[in-house]
VEXDREN-2710 file (C-alpha; in Angstrom, 1 decimal):
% VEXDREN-2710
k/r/px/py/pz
1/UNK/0.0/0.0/0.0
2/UNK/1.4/3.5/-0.7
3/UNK/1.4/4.9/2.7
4/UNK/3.4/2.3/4.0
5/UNK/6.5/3.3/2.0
6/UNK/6.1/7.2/2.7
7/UNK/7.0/9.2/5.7
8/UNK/3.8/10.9/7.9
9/UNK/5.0/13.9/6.5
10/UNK/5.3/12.9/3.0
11/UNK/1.5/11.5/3.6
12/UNK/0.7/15.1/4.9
13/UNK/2.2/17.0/1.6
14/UNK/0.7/15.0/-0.8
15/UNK/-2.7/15.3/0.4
16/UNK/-2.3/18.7/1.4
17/UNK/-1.2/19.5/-2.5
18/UNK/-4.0/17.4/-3.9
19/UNK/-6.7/19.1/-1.2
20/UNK/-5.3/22.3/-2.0
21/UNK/-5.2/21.9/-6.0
22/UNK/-8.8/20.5/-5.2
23/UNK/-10.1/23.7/-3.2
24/UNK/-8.7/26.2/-6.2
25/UNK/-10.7/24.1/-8.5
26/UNK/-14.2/24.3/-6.9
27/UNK/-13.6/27.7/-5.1
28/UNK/-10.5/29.5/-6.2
29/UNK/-8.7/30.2/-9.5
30/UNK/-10.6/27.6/-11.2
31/UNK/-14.3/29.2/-10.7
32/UNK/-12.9/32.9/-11.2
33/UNK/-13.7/32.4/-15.6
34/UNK/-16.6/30.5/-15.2
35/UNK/-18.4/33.0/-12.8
36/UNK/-17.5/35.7/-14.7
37/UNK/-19.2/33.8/-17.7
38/UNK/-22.2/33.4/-15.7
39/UNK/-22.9/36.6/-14.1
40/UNK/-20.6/38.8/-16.0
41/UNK/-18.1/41.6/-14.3
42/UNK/-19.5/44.3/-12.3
43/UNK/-18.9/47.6/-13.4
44/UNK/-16.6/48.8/-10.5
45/UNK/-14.6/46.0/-11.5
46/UNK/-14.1/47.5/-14.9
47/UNK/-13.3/51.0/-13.8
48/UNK/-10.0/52.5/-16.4
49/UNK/-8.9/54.7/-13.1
50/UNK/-8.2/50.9/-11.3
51/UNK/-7.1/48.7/-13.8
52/UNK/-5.2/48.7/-16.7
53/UNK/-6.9/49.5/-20.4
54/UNK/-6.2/46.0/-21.7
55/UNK/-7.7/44.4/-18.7
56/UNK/-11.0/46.9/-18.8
57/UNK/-11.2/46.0/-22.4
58/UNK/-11.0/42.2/-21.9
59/UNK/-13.8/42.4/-19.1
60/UNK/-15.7/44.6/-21.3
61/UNK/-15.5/42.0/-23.8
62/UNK/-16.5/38.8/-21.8
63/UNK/-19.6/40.9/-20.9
64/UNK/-21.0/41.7/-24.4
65/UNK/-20.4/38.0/-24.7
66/UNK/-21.8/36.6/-22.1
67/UNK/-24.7/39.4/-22.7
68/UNK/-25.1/37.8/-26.4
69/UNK/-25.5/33.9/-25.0
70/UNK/-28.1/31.9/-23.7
71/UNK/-28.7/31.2/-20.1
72/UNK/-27.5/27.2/-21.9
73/UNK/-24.6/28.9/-23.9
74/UNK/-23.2/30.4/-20.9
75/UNK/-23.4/27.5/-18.8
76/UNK/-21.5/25.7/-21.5
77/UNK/-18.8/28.1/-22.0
78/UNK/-18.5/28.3/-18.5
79/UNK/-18.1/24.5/-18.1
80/UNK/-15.4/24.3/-20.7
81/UNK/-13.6/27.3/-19.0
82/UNK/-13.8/25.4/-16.1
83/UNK/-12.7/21.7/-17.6
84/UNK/-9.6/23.5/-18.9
85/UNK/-8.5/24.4/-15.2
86/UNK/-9.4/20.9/-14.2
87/UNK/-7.7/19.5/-17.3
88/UNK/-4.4/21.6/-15.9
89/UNK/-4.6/20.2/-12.9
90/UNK/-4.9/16.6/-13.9
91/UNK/-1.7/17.2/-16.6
92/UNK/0.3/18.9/-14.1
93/UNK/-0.1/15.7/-11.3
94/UNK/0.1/13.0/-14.8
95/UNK/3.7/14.8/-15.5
96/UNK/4.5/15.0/-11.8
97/UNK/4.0/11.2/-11.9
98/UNK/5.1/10.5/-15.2
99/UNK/8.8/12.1/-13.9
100/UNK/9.0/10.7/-10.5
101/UNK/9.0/13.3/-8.4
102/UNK/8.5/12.8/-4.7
103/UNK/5.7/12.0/-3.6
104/UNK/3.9/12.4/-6.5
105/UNK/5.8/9.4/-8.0
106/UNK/3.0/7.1/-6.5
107/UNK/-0.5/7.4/-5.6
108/UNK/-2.9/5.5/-3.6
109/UNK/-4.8/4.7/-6.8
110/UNK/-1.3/4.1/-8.6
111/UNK/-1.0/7.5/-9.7
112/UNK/-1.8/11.2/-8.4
113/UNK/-4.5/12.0/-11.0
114/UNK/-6.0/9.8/-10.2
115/UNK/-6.2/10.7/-6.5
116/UNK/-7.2/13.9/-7.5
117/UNK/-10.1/12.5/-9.4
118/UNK/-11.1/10.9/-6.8
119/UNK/-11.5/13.4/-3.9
120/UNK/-12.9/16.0/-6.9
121/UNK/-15.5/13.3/-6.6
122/UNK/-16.2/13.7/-2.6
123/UNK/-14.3/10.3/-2.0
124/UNK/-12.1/11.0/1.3
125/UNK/-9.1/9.8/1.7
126/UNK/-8.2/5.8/2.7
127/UNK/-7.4/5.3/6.3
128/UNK/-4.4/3.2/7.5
129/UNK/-5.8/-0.2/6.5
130/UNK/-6.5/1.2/2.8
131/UNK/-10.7/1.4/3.3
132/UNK/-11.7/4.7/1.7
133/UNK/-13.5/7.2/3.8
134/UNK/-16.1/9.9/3.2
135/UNK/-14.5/13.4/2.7
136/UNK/-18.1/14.9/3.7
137/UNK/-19.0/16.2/0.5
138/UNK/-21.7/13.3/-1.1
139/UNK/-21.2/13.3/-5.3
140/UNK/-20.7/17.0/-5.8
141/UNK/-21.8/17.9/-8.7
142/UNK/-19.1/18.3/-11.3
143/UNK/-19.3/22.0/-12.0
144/UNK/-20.2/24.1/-8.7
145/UNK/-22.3/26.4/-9.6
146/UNK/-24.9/23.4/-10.1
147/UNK/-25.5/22.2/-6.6
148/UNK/-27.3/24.0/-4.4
149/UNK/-26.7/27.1/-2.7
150/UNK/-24.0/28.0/-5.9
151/UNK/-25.3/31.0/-6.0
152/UNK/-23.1/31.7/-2.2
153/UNK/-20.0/30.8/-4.9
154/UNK/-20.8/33.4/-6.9
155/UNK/-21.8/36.4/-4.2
156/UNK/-18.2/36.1/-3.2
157/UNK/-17.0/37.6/-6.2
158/UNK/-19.4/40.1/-6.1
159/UNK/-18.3/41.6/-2.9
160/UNK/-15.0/42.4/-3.6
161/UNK/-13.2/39.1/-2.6
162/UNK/-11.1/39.4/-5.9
163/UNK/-7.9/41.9/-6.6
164/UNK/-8.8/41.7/-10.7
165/UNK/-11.8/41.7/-13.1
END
């Protein structure tokens, strides 16, 4: 079993990374696009006195985009936006793997990404015997802004939460 061979602290740092790589995807970096897709960027976010003309121009942009779409087309955009993260993510761990660096050289499930997959899935992580446990979060739906109570995702950017449009 993979823990057996690894340090507590090795244990620690590879979960932590995966966890943390996890939490950008459903609640960081990786939902900044899609939201912006969704609900478009708020005009104070936009000002030219803040921010710099290319980035007022871009964000200008996405909103006469997302304006132009569908309630559907959005939420499509915004899903690919947000399986491009993912698909990052998953790349960046396959080449971790792939080029043996510690500890991502071996994975409970034989390889990181696939770890990853796993607790983006809500499973926890296996205890010392190997029996995988509940991480609390029952078959999350795969893009965020689908389960319930999303819309709490989403007021975060509007309040300010973010340095850039």
């Amino acid at each position: 079993m993979w823990n057996r061979d690894r340090t507590p602290e090795q244990i620690v740092q590879y979960r932590g990374v995966i966890d943390e790589v996890v939490r950008e995807l459903r609640e960081g970096s990786g939902m900044r696009d899609p939201r912006r897709i969704l609900d478009g960027i708020p005009a104070d976010r936009l000002d030219p006195d803040r921010y710099a003309p290319a980035v007022v121009e871009r964000g200008e942009a996405l909103n006469a985009l997302s304006a132009s779409l569908s309630e559907q087309q959005r939420d499509l955009l915004a899903q690919m936006v947000f399986d491009a993260f993912d698909g990052g993510v998953f790349a960046t761990l396959e080449a971790l793997h792939a080029h043996g660096v510690e500890p991502f050289d071996e994975g409970y499930e034989g390889d990181p990404h696939s770890d990853y997959v796993g607790r983006t899935a809500g499973l926890g992580w296996p205890d010392e015997d190997g029996r995988w446990g509940e991480s609390g979060t029952t078959n999350p739906s795969r893009y965020p802004w689908h389960e319930e109570g999303a819309a709490g995702l989403r007021a975060e950017e509007a309040s300010g939460t973010e340095e850039t449009p």
